[in-house]
C-alpha positions in Angstrom: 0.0 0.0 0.0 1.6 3.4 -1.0 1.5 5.9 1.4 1.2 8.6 -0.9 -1.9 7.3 -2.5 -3.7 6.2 0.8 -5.5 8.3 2.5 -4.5 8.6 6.4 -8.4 8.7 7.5 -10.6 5.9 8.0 -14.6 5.8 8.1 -15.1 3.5 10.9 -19.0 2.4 10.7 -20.6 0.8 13.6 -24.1 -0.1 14.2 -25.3 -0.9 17.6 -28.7 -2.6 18.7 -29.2 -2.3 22.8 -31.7 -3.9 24.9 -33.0 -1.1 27.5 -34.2 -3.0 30.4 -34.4 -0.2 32.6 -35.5 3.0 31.5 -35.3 5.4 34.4 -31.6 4.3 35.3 -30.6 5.5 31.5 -32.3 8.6 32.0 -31.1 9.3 35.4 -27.6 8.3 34.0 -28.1 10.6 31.4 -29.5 13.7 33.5 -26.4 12.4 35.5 -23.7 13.4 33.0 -25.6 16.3 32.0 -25.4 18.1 35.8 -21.8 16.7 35.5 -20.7 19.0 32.4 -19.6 22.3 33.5 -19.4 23.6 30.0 -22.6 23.4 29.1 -24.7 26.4 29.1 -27.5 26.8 30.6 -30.2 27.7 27.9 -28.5 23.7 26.1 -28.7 22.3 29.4 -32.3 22.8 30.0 -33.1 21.4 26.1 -30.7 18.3 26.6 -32.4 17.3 30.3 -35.9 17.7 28.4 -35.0 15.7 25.8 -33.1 13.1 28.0 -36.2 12.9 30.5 -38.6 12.6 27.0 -37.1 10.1 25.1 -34.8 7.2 26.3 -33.0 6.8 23.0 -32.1 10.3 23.3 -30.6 9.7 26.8 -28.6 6.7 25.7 -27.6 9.1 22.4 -26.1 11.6 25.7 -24.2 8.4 27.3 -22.5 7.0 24.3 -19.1 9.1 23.5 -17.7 8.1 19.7 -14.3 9.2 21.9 -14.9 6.3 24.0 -14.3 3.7 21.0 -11.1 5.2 20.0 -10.0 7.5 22.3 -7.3 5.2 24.2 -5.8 3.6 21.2 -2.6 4.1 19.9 -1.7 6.1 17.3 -5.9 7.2 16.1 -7.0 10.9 16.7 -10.4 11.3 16.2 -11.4 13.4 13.3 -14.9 14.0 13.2 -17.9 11.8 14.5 -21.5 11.8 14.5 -24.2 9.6 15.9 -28.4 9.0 16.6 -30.4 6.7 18.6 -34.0 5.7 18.0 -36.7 3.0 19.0 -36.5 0.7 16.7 -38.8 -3.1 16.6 -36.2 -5.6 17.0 -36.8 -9.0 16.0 -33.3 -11.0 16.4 -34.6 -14.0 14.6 -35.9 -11.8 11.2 -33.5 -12.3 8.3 -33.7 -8.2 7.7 -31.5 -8.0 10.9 -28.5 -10.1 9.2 -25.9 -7.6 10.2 -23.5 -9.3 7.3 -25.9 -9.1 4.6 -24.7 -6.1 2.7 -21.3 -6.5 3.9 -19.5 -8.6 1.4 -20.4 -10.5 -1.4 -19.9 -14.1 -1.8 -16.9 -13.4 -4.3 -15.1 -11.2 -1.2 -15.8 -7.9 -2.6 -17.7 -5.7 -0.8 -20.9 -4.6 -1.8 -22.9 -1.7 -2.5 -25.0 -0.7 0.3 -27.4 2.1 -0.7 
């Protein structure tokens, strides 16, 4: 691999399903780290705790740090990141939840996902 014609950034995708089995704990986790941050103003601090309180895929969105996945490893700076959370029907035994199905074709090259 040539340096010079490789780019030094990576696109790291990573989709997560969690189980929430407790509700108010991830809120008051959330509301939690949100009295915790002393740089947040006031006026955001107000929308994120009614959001938080609202919607528990919004509190989880508050408790999961992108910086958490890479920030202890060696030699990666994080660039950029951006996530979501939403309530989504799971049903783990549905073939649309194949999490390999648009990964790679059977030939090994990947596959258009789109």
């Amino acid at each position: 691999m040539s340096t010079e014609k490789s780019s030094r950034f990576v696109r790291l995708r990573v989709e997560l399903v969690v189980e929430v089995d407790d509700q108010d704990a991830v809120t008051r986790a959330a509301l939690a780290r949100i009295a915790e941050d002393p740089d947040l103003p006031d006026d955001e601090r107000a929308h994120a705790e009614g959001a938080v309180t609202e919607d528990t895929a919004e509190a989880l969105a508050y408790l999961v740090d992108p910086f958490d996945l890479v920030g202890d490893l060696t030699g990666v700076e994080l660039a950029q990141a951006s996530w979501s959370s939403e309530q989504i029907d799971y049903d783990p035994d549905s073939p649309d939840w194949d999490l390999d199905e648009d990964d790679v074709e059977e030939d090994g090259e990947e596959e258009a996902v789109g």
